[in-house]
Every structure is written in C-alpha cells, then in structure tokens.
C-alpha positions in Angstrom: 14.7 44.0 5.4 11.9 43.4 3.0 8.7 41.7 2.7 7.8 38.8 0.9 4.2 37.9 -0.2 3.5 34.3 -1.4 -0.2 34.2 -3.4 -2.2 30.9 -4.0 -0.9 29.6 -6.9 -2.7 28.4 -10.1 -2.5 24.4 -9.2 -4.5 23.6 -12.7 -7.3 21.9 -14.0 -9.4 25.1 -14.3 -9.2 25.4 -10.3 -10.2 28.5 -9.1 -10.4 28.1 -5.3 -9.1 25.7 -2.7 -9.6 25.4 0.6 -7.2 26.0 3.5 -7.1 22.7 5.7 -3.9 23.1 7.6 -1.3 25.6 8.8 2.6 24.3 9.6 3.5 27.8 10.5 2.7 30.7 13.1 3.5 34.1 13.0 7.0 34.6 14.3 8.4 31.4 12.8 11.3 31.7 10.8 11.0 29.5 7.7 13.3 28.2 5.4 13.0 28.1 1.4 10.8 25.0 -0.1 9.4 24.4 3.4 5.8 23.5 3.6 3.8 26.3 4.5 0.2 25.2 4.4 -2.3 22.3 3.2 -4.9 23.4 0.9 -7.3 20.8 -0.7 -9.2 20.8 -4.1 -11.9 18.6 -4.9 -9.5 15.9 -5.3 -6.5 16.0 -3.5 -4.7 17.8 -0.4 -2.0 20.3 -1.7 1.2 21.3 -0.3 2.5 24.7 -0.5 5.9 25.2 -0.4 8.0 28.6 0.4 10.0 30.3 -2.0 11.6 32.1 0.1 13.4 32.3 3.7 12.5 34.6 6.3 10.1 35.0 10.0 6.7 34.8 9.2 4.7 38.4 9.6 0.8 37.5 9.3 -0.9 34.7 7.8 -3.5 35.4 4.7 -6.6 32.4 5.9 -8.3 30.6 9.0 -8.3 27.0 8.5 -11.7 26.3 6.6 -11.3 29.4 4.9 -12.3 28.8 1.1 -9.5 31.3 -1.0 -9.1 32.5 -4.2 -6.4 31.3 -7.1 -4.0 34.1 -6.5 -5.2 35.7 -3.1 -2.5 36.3 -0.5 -1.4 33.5 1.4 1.2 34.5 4.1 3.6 37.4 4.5 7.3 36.6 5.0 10.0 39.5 5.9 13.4 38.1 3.8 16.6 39.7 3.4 16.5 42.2 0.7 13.7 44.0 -1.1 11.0 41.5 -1.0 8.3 41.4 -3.8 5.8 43.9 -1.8 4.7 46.9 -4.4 4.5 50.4 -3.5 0.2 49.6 -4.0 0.4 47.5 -0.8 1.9 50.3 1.0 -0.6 52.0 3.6 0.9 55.8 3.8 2.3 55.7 6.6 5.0 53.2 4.4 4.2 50.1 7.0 2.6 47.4 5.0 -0.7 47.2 4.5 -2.7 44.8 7.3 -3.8 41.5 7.1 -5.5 39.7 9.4 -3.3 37.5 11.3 -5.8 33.8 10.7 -6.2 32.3 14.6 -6.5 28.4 14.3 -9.9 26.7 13.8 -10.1 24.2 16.3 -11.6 21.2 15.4 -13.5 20.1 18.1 -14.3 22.7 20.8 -15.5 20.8 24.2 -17.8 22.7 27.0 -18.9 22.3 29.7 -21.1 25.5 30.4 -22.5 28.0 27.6 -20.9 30.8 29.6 -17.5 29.0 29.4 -17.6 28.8 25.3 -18.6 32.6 24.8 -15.2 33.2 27.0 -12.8 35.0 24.9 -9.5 33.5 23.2 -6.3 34.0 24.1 -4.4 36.3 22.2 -2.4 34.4 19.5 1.3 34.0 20.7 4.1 35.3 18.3 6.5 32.1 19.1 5.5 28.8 18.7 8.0 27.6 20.4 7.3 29.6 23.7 3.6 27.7 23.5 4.6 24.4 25.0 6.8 25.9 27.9 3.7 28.0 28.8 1.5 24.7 28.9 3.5 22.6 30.5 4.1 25.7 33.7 -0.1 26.2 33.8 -0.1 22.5 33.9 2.1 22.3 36.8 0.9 24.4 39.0 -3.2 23.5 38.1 -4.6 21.7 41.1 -5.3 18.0 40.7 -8.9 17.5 39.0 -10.5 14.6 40.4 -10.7 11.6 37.6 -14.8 12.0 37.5 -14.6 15.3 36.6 -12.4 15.6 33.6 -13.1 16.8 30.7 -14.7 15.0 27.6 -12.1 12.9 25.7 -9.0 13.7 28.6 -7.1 11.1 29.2 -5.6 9.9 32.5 -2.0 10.7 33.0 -0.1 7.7 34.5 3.0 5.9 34.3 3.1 2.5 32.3 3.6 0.5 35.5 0.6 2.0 36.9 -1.6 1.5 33.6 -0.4 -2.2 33.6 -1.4 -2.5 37.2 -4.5 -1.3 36.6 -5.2 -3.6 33.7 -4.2 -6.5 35.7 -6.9 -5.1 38.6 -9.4 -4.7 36.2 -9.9 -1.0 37.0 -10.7 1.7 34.5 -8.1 4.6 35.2 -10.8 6.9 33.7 -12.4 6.9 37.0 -9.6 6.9 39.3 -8.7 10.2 41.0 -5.4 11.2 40.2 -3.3 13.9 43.7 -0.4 13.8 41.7 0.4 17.1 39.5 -2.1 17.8 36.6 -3.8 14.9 38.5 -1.5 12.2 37.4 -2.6 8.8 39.1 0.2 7.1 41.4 0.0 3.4 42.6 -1.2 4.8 46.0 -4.1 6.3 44.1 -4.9 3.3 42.8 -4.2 1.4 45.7 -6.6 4.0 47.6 -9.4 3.7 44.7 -9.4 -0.5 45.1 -9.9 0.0 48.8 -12.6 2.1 48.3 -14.5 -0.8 45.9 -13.8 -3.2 48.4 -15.3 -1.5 50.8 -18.2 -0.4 48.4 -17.5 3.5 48.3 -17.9 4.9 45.4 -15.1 7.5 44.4 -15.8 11.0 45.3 -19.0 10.0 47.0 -21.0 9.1 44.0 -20.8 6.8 40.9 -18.9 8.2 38.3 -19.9 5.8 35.5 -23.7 7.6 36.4 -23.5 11.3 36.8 -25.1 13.7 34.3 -23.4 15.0 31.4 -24.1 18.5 30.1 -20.7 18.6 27.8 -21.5 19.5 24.1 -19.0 19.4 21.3 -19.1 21.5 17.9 -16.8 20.0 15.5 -16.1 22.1 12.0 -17.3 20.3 9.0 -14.1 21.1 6.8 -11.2 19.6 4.5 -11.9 16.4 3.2 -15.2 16.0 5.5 -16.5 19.0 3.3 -16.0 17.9 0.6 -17.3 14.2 1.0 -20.5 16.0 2.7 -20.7 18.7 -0.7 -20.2 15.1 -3.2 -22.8 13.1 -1.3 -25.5 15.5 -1.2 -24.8 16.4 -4.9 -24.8 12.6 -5.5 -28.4 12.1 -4.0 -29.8 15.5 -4.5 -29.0 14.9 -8.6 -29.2 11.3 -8.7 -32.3 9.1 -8.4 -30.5 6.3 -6.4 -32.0 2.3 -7.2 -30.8 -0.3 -5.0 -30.2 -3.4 -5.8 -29.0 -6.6 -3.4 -28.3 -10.3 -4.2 -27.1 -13.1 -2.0 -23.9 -14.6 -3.7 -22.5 -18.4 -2.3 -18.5 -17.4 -2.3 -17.5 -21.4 -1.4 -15.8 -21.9 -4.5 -14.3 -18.6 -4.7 -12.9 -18.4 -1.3 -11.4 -22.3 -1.9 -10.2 -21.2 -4.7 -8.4 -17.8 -3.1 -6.5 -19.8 -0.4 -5.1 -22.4 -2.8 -3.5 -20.0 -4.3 -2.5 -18.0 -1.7 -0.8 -21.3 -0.2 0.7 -22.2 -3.4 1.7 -18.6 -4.7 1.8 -16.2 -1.5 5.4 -15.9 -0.9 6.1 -15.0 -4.1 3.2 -13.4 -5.5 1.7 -11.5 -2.6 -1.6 -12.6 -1.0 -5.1 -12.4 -2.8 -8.0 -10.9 -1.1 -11.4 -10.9 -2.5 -11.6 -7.3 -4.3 -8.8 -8.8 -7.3 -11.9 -11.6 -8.2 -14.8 -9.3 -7.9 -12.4 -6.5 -10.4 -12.2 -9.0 -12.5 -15.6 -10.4 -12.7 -17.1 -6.8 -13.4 -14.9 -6.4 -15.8 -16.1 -9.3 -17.7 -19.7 -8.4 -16.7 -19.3 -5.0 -18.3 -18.6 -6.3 -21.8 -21.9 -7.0 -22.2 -23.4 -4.2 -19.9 -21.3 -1.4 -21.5 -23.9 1.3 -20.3 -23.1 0.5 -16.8 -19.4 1.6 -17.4 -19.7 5.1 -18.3 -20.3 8.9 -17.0 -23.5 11.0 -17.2 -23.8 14.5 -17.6 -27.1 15.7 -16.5 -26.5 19.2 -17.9 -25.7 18.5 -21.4 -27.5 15.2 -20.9 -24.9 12.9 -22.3 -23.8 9.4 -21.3 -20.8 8.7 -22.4 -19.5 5.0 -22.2 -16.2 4.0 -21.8 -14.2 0.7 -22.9 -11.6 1.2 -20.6 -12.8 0.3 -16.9 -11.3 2.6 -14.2 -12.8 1.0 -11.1 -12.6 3.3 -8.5 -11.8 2.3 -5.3 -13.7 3.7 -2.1 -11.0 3.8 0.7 -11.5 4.7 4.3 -8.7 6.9 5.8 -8.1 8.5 8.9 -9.2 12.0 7.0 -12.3 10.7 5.6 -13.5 8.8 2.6 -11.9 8.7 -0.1 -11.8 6.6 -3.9 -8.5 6.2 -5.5 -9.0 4.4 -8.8 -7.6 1.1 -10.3 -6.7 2.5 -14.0 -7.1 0.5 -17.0 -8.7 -3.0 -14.8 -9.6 -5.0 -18.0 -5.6 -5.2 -18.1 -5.0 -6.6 -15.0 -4.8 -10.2 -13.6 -5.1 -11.0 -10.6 -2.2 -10.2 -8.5 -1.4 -7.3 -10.7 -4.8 -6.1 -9.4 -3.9 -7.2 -6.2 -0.6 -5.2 -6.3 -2.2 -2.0 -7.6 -5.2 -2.4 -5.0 -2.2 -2.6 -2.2 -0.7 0.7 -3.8 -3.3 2.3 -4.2 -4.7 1.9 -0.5 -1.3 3.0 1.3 -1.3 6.1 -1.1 -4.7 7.2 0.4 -4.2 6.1 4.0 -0.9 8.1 4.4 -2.1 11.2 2.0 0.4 10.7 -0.7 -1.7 9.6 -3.5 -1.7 12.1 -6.5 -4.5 14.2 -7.8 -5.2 11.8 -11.1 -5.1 8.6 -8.6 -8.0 10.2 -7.2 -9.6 10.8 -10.5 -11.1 10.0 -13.8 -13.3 6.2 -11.9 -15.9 4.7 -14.6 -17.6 2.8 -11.6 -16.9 2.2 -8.5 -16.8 -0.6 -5.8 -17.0 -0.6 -2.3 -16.3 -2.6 0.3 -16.6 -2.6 4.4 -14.7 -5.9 4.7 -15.8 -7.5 8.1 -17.9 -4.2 8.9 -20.1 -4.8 6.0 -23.4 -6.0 7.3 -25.9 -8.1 5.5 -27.5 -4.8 3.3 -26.2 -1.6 2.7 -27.3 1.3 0.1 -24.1 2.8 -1.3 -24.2 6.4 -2.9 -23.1 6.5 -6.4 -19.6 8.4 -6.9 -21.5 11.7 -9.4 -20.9 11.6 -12.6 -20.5 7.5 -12.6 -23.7 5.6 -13.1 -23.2 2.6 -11.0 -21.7 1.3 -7.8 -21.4 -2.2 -6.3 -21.0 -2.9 -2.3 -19.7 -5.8 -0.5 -21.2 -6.9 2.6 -19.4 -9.5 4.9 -18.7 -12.7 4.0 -20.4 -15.5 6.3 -20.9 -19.2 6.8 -25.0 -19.8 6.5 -27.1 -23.0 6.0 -28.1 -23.6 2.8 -30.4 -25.9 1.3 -28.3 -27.7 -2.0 -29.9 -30.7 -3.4 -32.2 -31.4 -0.5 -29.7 -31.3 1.8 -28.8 -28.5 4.3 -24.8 -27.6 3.9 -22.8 -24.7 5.3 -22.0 -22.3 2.1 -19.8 -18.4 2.5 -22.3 -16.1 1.9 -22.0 -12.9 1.1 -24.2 -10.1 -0.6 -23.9 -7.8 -3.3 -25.8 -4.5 -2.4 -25.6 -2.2 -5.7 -26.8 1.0 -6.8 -27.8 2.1 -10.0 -28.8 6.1 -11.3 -32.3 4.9 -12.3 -32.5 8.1 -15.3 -30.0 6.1 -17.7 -30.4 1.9 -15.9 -33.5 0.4 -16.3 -34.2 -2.2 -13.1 -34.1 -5.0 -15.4 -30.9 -4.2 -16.6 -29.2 -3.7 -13.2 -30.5 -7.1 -12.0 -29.0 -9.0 -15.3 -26.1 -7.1 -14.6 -25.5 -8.2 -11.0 -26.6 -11.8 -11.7 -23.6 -11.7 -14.4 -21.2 -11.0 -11.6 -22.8 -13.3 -9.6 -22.6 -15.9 -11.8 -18.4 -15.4 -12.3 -18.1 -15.3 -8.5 -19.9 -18.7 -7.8 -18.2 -20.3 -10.7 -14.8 -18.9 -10.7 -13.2 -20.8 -13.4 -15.5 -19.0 -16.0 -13.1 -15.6 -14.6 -10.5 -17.7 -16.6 -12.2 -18.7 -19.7 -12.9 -16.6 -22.3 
C-alpha cells in the first residue's frame, strides 16, 4: 500500500489561492477515481475537485473556511501501489509525515449557555457511515424534551396525519409537548395540548410564546458570503457611491408585455420586464458610452466598451451572485428572455461557469415584488454604474387634469461619482425612462 497526495491545482486566471467551502469526504472513506473530493471557490466561481486516484481517505489538508495555497496539500489517499509520497515527506520513523486531520466548521453553532459552547468536540469519527447509526441510538434513548424547550431552529417531529391535524386545529406544533421518543408529538399529545387551551392552561405551566431567550448563534462568514462581504466593502470603501431615483409610468410597457405574451407565449416563452429594460439601456448607452465601461482606480483608466455585458444580479440560496447577459446590444427580446432564463437556473443550482460570472460592463438589479419604493444598490467594482428596479405598482396619477390609475415603478441607480457627473447620470436615466414609457421607440431606430 502506498500513499497518494492530491495538491490544489493551478485552476487559472493568475489564481493563487482559493478557498475551501465544502468537504464530500471524511477520513476513513474509501473514494473512487474522478469523485468529487472538495468545493473550493475563487472569486468567481465554486470549484470542484475531483480524485485521481482510488483509495480510503488518511487525513484531510483544510477546515472549511480555510483560505489555501495553489499547490498546497489537499487530502491524503492510501491507493494500491507506490503512491506519489516522496522520501522528503517521510518523518524518520518512515510513517508519513502528519497533517492535521481538518474537523468540520459548522455553520451555525446554537447555545444556550456560555459554559455549554466552551464544551469540547467530539473526537472526529473515522467512518462516516457509523455517524448516523450513532445519532439515531442517542436519539432514541434521549428523554422526551418538552416542545417549549427546544432548541433554536428544531423542528417538531410528527407524523403527516398529525401535522395536518394540527393545521386543521389551528395549533402550532412548535409549542406542543411531544412523550413520544426524541419527543415526537402523537395525536394524544395534541389532543392533551387542545384540552389544555380549552381549559386556559398554558403548556408546561407558563406561556411558551413568552419566555425569555438567552440562545445566541455564531454563524461563519465564509464561501460565497465572504466573498460578497470582501466585493461590497471594496465597492463602497473605493467607490464614491451617487444615487439616483426616478418614478417611471410602465402602463404602456406592461400592455404591451402581455399582448405579446398572449399572442407569442406558447411558442416563444413568456416576457418579463428585465428583456425591455436590457434593451432600453442598451439603446440608452449609445449615447452615454461612458456609463458602459470599467474603471481602474490604480492606473486610473476608464476604459469604455461597445459591447454591453449587462450583468445580472441573481439571488441564490448561497448568496448573491451576478451572472452576465454577454454581447445584449445583440439580443431581441425573447432571445434576452431566453438567455436571462439560462442564466438564472445556472446560478440558482451552482452550475454556471466561471466566465458566466465574469467580464459585466454594468449591471442591473432587480428585487421583483420585494423591491420597495427606493433602494441604493452598490455598484459591481470595476463597473461604473448600476440600475435597480423597485416593484411595480398601480398609483393615481394626475394626466391631463384628470386623476387615472398608471403602473408605477421606480428606477433607483447608482453611479461612481469620480468618472459620472450628476448631470450626466440623470440624462442618462431619463433616456431609459423615456424608452420604457414609450415602448415602440425600443423598436425604432
């Protein structure tokens, strides 16, 4: 038997550290060649890496959140054969030289005491798959907690028929007590908790819905929240941020959007709004080319681009993140539409590619129905611009004398104030708005 040792490899772009976000192996798991070992993330994109070889795992090079090195170990593997481990690595004794075995970084550690969080870990197991049996036997024989004293963010443990019952009852199963084992709740608990109401006892004595909390909860900042936290304090540390927000009538727009959607949605997809408001920046831009472009603060260059790669601010489950709508000005508006699609399920489920996530001129962002009436979006650093959508709303309007229900929405937009003059922001925004409350000029060139 040898030993193995995989190193972080050189995943380009003049990278020279990553981060490690996730493990998918323990020590003692036997892994099979090209399986995925760990998740490490770059400033743009989560990476896989894969094994190249088979074997049981021996010790693991990181702790998630663990910032490593281009080339630094990454796991130890004992394989069939040799191995790659050089005589260097050897310790005299000929056993290989140690590395720390990395113990998982939770990411959200509950208390409810101090005294309880300073308690030591448990020594990290050497087979996975031994873990769950373990759990499942201290779960068993744990006495039943009373509802009102469960932890922060545990869930009551009940069967479907029980849940629906309780829906129907109107009763929160949070604050049920639960005899059965690992305090599971049975119909007799429940039936036993709505006799109680009826007769105006409180369970256990007291209001649950009322009794102090001393629980705290640290939650490591790292993966993709790092490095959104790192980009937005760069972004406003760097950049002098200028806001700007207009009121925009969408009426026309949004008759417009479901005409066609009646007449073309079945076999062109369905339109939202973000296809109309690509299109009518990209218009805008032609004659606001200075808005469209990158600044380097070092070298203090702005360098303006003709192409428009609208980047895309996406909200996923890991974090924020901006895929980008390459090449717009070539796009109408179900092609945009299309793309758009793509490019959200790409960043939702983790899949989209490193130069998806890359290379934005300006960016747009958008809340949908969470919007508000005014935010202050932060500018993606290097880019020189962004434009935010608020929600959309019906509002009385005064037209012609007469007060008329218009969709309103506004336009909140931020500029880098060092290279866009106020004025210049404002004409800019009043060019989009101008394409958005007269959409056949989006058509008309």
């Amino acid at each position: 038997m040898g030993i193995h040792i995989i190193k972080m490899p050189d995943i380009g772009e003049g990278i020279a550290e990553v981060e490690l976000v996730a493990w998918h192996v323990q020590v003692g798991d036997m892994v099979t060649e090209d399986q995925t070992l760990a998740d490490v993330m770059t400033d743009k994109a989560t990476v896989e890496i894969p094994s190249s070889v088979a074997g049981r795992v021996l010790a693991l090079g990181g702790a998630v959140g663990q910032v490593m090195a281009v080339g630094s170990e990454v796991i130890r593997i004992e394989v069939e054969g040799a191995g790659n481990l050089k005589e260097g690595d050897l310790v005299p004794n000929g056993s290989p030289a140690r590395i720390e075995p990395a113990q998982a970084t939770p990411v959200s550690v509950a208390k409810e005491k101090p005294q309880e969080a300073a308690a030591p870990a448990p020594a990290p197991t050497t087979n996975r798959a031994s873990a769950p049996a373990a759990n499942g036997s201290a779960a068993r024989n744990a006495p039943a907690t009373p509802a009102h004293h469960r932890a922060p963010g545990d869930k009551p443990i009940a069967a479907p028929s029980v849940r629906h019952r309780a829906w129907e009852l109107g009763v929160e199963l949070q604050y049920v007590p639960g005899t059965g084992p690992a305090g599971r709740i049975s119909h007799a608990d429940l039936d036993a908790y709505v006799a109680r109401a009826a007769r105006g006892i409180p369970s256990g004595g007291s209001d649950s819905r009322y009794l102090e909390r001393s629980d705290e909860e640290a939650v490591p900042v790292i993966g993709l929240r790092r490095k959104i936290a790192q980009k937005m304090q760069e972004a406003k540390r760097r950049i002098p941020h200028f806001t700007y927000v207009e009121e925009v009538d969408m009426t026309e727009l949004e008759a417009l959007r479901q005409r066609l959607n009646t007449q073309h949605g079945k076999t062109r997809g369905k339109l939202t709004v973000i296809p109309f408001l690509a299109r009518a920046m990209v218009l805008a831009l032609r004659e606001f080319p200075h808005l469209n472009a990158r600044y380097d603060d070092e070298a203090d260059v702005l360098t303006k681009y003709g192409a428009v790669h609208l980047g895309l601010a996406a909200q996923t489950e890991a974090g924020l993140m901006v895929p980008v709508l390459r090449h717009a000005e070539t796009m109408d508006l179900w092609a945009c539409a299309t793309e758009v699609t793509r490019l959200a399920e790409a960043a939702r489920t983790g899949k989209a590619a490193r130069e998806e996530l890359s290379g934005s001129t300006i960016t747009l962002t958008s809340l949908g129905a969470l919007g508000g009436i005014v935010s202050t979006p932060v500018i993606n650093r290097p880019e020189v611009a962004i434009v935010g959508v608020n929600r959309m709303v019906e509002r009385p309007m005064v037209r012609n004398g007469a007060v008329v229900v218009r969709q309103m929405m506004n336009l909140s937009s931020s500029f880098d104030h060092r290279v866009v003059d106020g004025m210049h922001a404002a004409e800019f925004i009043q060019k989009v708005r101008g394409y958005l409350e007269c959409p056949a000029t989006l058509f008309v060139e």
